[in-house]
C-alpha positions in Angstrom: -27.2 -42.8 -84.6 -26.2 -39.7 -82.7 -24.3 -41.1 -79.3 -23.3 -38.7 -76.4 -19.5 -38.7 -77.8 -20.1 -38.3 -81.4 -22.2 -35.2 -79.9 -19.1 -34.0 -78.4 -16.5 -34.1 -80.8 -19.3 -32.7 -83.8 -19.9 -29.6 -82.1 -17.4 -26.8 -81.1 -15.2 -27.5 -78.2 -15.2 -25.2 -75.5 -12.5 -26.3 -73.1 -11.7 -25.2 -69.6 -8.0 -25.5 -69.0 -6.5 -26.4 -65.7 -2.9 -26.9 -65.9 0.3 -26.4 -68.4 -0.4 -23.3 -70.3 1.0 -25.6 -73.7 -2.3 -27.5 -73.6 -4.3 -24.2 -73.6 -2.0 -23.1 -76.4 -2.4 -26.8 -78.7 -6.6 -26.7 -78.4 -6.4 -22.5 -79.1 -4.2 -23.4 -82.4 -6.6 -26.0 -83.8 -9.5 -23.4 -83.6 -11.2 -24.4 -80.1 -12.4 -22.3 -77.6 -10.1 -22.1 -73.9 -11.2 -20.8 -71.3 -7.3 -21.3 -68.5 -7.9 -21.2 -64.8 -4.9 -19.7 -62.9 -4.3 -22.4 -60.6 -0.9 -23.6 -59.4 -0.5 -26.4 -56.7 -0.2 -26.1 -53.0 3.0 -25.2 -52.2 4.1 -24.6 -55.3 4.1 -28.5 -56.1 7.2 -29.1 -53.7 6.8 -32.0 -51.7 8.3 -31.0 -48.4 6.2 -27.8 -48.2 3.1 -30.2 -49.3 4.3 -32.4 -46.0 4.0 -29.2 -43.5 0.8 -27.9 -44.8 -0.3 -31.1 -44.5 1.3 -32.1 -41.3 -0.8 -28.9 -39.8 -4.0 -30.2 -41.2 -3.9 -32.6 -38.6 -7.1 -31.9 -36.5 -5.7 -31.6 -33.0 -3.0 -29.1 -34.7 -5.2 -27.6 -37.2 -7.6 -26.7 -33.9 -4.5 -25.4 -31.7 -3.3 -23.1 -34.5 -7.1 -22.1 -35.2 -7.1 -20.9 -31.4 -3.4 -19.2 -31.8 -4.7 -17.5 -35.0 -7.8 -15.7 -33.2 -5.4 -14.6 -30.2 -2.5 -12.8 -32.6 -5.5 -11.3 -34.8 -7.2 -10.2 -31.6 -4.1 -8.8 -30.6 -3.7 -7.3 -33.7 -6.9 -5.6 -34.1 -7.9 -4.4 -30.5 -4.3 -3.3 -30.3 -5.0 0.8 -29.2 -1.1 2.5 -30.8 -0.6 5.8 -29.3 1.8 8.3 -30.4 3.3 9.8 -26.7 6.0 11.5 -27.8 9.8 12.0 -30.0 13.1 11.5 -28.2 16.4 11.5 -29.9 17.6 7.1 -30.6 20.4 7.4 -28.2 17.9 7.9 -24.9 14.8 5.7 -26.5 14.9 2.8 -28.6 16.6 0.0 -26.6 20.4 -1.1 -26.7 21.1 1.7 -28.7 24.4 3.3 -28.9 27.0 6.1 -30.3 28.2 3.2 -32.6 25.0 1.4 -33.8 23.1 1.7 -37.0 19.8 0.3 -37.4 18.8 -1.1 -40.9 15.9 -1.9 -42.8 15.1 -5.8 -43.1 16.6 -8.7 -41.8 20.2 -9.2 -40.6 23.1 -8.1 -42.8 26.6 -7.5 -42.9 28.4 -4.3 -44.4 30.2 -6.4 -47.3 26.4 -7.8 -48.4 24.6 -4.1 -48.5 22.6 -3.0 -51.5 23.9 0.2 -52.8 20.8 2.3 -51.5 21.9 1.0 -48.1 25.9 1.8 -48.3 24.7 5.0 -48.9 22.3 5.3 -46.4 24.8 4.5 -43.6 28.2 6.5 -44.9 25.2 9.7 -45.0 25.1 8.4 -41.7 28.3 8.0 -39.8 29.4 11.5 -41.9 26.1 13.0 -39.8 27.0 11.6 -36.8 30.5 12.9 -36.5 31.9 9.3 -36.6 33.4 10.3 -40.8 34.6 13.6 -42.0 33.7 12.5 -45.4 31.9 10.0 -47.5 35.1 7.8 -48.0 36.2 7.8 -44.8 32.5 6.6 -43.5 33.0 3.9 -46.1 36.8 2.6 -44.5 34.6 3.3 -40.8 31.8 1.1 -42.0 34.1 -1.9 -42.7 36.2 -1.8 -39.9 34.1 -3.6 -37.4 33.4 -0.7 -35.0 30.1 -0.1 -36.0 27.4 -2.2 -35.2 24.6 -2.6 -37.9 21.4 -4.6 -36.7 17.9 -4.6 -38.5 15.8 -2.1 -36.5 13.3 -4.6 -36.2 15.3 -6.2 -33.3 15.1 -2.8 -31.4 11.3 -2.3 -31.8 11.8 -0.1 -34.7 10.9 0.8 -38.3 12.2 2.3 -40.6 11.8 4.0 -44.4 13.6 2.2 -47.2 17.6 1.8 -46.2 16.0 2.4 -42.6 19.3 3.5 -41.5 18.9 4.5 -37.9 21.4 6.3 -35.9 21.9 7.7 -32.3 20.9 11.2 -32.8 17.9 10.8 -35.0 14.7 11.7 -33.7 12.1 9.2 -33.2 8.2 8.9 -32.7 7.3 7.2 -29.7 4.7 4.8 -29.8 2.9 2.9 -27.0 0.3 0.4 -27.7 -2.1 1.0 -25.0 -4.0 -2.7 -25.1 -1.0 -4.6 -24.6 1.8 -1.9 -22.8 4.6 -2.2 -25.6 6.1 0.4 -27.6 7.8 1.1 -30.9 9.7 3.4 -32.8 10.5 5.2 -36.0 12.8 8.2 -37.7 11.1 11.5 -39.1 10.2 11.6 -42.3 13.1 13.2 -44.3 10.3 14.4 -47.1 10.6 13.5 -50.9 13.5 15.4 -51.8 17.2 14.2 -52.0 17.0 11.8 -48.6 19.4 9.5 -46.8 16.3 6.8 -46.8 16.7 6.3 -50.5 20.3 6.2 -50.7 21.3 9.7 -50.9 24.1 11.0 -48.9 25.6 14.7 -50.4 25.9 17.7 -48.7 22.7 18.6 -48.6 20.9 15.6 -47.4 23.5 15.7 -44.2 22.2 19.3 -43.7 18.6 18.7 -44.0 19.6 16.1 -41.2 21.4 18.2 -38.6 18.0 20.6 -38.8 15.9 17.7 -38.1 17.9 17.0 -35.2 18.3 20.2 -34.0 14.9 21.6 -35.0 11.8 19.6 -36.3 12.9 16.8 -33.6 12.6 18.8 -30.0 10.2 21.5 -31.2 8.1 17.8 -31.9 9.6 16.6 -28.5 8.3 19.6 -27.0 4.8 19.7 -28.3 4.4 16.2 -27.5 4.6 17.3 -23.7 2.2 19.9 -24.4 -0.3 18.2 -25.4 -2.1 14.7 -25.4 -1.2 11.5 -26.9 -2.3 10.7 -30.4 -5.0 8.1 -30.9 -3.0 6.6 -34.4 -5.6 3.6 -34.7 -8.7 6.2 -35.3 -6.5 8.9 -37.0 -5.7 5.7 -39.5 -9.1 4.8 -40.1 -10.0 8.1 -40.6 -7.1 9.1 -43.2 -8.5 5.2 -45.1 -11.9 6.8 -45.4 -10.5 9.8 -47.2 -8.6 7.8 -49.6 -5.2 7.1 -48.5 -3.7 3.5 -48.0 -1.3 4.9 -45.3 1.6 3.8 -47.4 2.9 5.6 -50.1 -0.6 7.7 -50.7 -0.7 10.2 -47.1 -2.0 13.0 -48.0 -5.4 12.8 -45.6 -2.9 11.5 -42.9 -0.6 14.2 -42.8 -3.2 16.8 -42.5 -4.9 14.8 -39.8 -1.5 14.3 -37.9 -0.3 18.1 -38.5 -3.9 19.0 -37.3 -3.7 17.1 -34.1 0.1 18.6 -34.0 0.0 22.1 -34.7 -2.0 23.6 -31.5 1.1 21.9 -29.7 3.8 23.1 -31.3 2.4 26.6 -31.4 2.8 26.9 -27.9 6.7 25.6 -28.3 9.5 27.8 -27.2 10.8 28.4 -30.3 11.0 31.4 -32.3 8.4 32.4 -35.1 10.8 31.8 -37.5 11.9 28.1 -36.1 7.8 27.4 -36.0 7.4 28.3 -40.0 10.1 26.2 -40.5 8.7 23.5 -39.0 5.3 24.3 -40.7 7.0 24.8 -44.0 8.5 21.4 -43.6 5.5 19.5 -43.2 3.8 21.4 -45.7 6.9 20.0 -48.3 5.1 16.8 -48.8 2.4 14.4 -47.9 4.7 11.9 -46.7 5.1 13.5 -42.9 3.0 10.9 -41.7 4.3 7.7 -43.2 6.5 7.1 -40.8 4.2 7.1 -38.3 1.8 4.5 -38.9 4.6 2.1 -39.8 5.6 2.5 -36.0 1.3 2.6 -35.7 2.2 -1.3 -37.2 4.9 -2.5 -35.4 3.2 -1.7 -31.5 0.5 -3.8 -32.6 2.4 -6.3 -34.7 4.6 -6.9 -31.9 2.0 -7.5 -29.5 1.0 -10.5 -31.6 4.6 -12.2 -31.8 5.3 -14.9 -30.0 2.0 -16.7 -29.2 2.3 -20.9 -29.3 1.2 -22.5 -32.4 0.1 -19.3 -34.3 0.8 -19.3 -37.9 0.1 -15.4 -38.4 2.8 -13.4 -40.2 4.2 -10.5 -37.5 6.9 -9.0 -40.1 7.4 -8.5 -43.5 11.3 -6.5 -44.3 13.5 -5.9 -46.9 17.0 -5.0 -46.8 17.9 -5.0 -50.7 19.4 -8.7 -50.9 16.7 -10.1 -49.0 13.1 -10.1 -48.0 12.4 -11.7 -44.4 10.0 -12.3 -42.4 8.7 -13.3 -38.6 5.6 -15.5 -38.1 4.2 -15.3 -34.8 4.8 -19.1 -33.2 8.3 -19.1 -34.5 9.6 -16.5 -31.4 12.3 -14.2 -31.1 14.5 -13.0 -34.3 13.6 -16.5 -36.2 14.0 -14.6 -39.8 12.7 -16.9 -42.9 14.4 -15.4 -45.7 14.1 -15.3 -49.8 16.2 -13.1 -52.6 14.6 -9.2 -52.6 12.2 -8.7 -55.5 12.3 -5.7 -58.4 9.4 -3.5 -58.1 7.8 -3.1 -61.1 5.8 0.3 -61.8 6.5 3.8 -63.3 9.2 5.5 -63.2 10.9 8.8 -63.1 11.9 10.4 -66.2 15.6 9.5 -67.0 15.8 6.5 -65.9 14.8 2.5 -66.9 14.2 -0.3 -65.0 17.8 -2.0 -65.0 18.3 1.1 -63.0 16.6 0.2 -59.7 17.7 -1.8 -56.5 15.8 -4.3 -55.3 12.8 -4.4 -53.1 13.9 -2.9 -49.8 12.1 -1.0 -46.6 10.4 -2.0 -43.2 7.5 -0.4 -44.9 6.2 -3.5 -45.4 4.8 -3.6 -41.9 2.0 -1.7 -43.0 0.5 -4.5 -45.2 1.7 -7.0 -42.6 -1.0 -5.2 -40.5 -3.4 -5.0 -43.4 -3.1 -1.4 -45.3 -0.6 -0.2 -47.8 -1.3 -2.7 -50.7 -3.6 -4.4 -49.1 -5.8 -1.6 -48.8 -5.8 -0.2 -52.2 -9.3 -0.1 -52.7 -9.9 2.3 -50.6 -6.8 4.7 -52.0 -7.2 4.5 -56.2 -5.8 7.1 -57.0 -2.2 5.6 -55.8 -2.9 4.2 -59.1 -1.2 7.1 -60.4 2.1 6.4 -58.5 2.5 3.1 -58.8 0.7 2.1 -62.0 -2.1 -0.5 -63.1 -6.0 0.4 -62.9 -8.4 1.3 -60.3 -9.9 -2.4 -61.0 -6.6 -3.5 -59.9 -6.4 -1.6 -57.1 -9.7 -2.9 -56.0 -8.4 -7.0 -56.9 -5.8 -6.7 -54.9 -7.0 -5.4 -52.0 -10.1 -8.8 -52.5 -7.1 -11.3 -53.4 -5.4 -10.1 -50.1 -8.7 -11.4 -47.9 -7.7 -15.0 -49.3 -5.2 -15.2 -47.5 -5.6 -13.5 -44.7 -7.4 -14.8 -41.3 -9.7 -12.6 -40.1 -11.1 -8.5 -40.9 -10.8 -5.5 -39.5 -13.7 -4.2 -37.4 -11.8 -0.6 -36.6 -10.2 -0.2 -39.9 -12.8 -0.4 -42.9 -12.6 -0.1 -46.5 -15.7 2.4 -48.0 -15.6 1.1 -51.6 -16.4 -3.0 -50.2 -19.1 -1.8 -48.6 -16.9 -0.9 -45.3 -15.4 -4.0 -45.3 -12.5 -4.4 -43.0 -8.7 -4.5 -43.7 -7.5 -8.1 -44.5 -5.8 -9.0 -41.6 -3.3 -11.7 -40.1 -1.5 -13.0 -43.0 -1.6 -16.6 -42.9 1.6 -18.6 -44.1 -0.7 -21.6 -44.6 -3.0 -19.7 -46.6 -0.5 -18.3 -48.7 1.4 -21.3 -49.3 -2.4 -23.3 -50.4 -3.7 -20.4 -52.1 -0.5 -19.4 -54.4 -1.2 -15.5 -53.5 1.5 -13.6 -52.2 1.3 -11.0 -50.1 1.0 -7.7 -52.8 3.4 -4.7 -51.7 3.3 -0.8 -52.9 6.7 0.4 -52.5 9.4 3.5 -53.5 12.3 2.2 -56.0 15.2 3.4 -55.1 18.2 3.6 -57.5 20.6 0.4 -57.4 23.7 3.2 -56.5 24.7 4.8 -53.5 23.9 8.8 -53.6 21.0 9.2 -56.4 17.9 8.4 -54.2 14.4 7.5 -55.1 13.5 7.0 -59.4 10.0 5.4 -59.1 7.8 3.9 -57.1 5.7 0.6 -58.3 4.1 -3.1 -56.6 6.3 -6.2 -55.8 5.8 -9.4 -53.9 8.1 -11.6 -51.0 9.6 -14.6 -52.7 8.3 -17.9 -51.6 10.6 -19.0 -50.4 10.6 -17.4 -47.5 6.9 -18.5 -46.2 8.3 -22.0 -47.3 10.8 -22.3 -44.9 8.3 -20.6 -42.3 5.9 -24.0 -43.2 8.5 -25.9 -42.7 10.1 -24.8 -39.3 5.8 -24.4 -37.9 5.4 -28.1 -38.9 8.9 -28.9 -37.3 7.9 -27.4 -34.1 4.7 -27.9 -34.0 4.0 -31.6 -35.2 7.8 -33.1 -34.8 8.3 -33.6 -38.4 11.7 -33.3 -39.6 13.1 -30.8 -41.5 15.0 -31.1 -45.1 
């Protein structure tokens, strides 16, 4: 007599696997048919971090962090970021000095920098006069009278090694909505540049024109003209197919566009303008900088609220990855070991040649574009590697785990969906997706620069210990 189970185990099996990947292998080598569902458990299957998310499941938590969620993603999205001018560091960003240099990621001490990042800051100190050479910058770096903080702590932003220093020119940013500003360098372009790690003779020369140039003939045309609506100059550059990350090429000829009747009417020579002109015209890059510090006006605006469990700041400084949620205030970095970014890269060179993940950039998918706006950039493909199908996943994984969309930032290709917005580290944390990052690779040494450019992820660990500290502050559990 045929029974439901002899049924069962006379036909072909077609299994759906959920779990080890060894069971999925076992069934496969006996002939059956597996079909394995990428699933891993919340919080990676560690109790403690299972104890916070639950912790903040709690209704009258989970309803005050619901409420915290929709102010920092309001503040976020209605931010209004206008570039009102350049200034030299020294007389804009705050507590800067003759003796600081500002650095990409979280906090870090000379003896703990990445080689990309030593070489950022003796290009530096030998530029600002405080070095006659690279070897003496190096003795001057170690001897305690420099001070290096991340340039997150000074409203800044900044490329890659994000080394800062007092006579570098800055955008000026003002977010409108919410009255605060932010800052970032000048692009140095794509060629041999102090960002990536570079620091010969011809990087420091490239930097004493910027200064003495392409920094007040900007400064200049910024009082010429009117402030830059970067919010609607980003969603315009998204519709034309960049991410506003590493692919700029529609925002550099919108911002050089809104630029150029300015610095026209400059004081300087004809000659000093072509320059200029020439210089922007080098690369499509010009205009990365600025909506990083387009980011960080309205990230910042968003830090700080009560119970909120929205990420405010992803950065890398080469040894580490941090990052800032929003209802842990002030400089409360959560930090994990900096990734490898894996992509394409330049001829000459292999993988075990690259430094680790490092760059402020990250604030641009913190806000929602970069990698998590792929989809609407494909060909970045091209740079970073994978498939246009990929570039479309990604930027569809990134809405699972983020809180809200995008109403003034929209993606064509989804049917004008907007950006995925407000990186939640609950989500994260329940979901298994990490944040998904398009980022330059710069060469592990000092002096060589950038070799490729590919995707990478924040470790874990870092929203972890964010889940962790929320549910220690915000339900009284203890932490480990």
């Amino acid at each position: 007599m045929s029974t439901p189970t002899s049924r069962l185990f006379g036909s072909d099996l077609d299994v759906v696997n959920v779990g080890l990947t060894m069971f999925a292998d076992d069934i496969a080598a006996q002939g059956g048919k597996v079909t394995t569902l990428d699933w891993t458990p919340p919080g990676n299957g560690k109790p403690d971090v299972i104890a916070a998310l639950d912790a903040l499941e709690k209704p009258e938590l989970a309803e005050k962090i619901a409420a915290a969620n929709a102010e920092a993603v309001d503040r976020i999205t209605n931010a209004k970021p206008m570039l009102v001018g350049f200034g030299r560091a020294l007389d804009v960003v705050p507590g800067m000095t003759p003796k600081t240099i500002l650095h990409a990621g979280p906090p870090i001490t000379w003896d703990r920098m990445s080689g990309p990042m030593k070489g950022a800051v003796t290009g530096a100190l030998v530029f600002e006069g405080l070095a006659k050479d690279l070897d003496e910058a190096a003795e001057v770096a170690a001897s305690g009278e420099i001070t290096f903080e991340p340039c997150h702590e000074h409203d800044c932003v900044g490329s890659m090694a994000g080394v800062t220093s007092a006579s570098m020119y800055m955008h000026i940013v003002k977010n409108e909505t919410h009255g605060n500003y932010a800052y970032t360098n000048l692009s140095e372009q794509m060629a041999k540049i102090l960002r990536m790690g570079a620091n010969d003779e011809s990087v420091i020369e490239r930097l004493v024109w910027m200064r003495d140039t392409l920094g007040p003939m900007l400064q200049e045309a910024m009082e010429i003209g009117d402030p830059i609506d970067l919010r609607l100059m980003l969603a315009q550059a998204v519709h034309m197919g960049d991410e506003c990350h590493n692919r700029n090429i529609a925002g550099t000829v919108l911002l050089f566009q809104a630029l150029a009747p300015a610095l026209l009417q400059t004081n300087f020579s004809t000659e000093k303008k072509k320059e200029v002109f020439d210089f922007i015209a080098s690369s499509d890059y010009f205009s990365g900088p600025t909506w990083m510090a387009m980011a960080k006006a309205a990230l910042d605006a968003a830090h700080g609220i009560e119970g909120s469990t929205v990420v405010t700041t992803m950065a890398r400084n080469g040894v580490e990855f941090g990052i800032r949620v929003s209802g842990l205030p002030g400089n409360h970095w959560l930090t994990g070991p900096a990734q490898k970014v894996v992509g394409p890269m330049f001829a000459g060179y292999q993988p075990e040649d690259s430094g680790l993940d490092i760059g402020d950039s990250a604030i641009t998918e913190t806000y929602g574009f970069g990698g998590f706006a792929m989809a609407a950039a494909p060909a970045i493909v091209a740079l970073v590697g994978g498939t246009v199908s990929d570039a479309v996943r990604y930027t569809r994984d990134m809405a699972a785990i983020t809180t809200t969309s995008n109403p003034n930032v929209t993606v064509p290709s989804l049917g004008f969906t907007g950006l995925p917005t407000g990186i939640d580290v609950r989500k994260v944390l329940d979901a298994g997706i990490l944040p998904v990052i398009n980022t330059a690779i710069a060469h592990k040494e000092a002096g060589i620069g950038m070799i490729g450019a590919g995707i990478t992820h924040p470790p874990a660990e870092a929203f972890e210990k964010a889940i962790i500290a929320l549910a220690e502050k915000l339900a009284g559990t203890d932490a480990p």
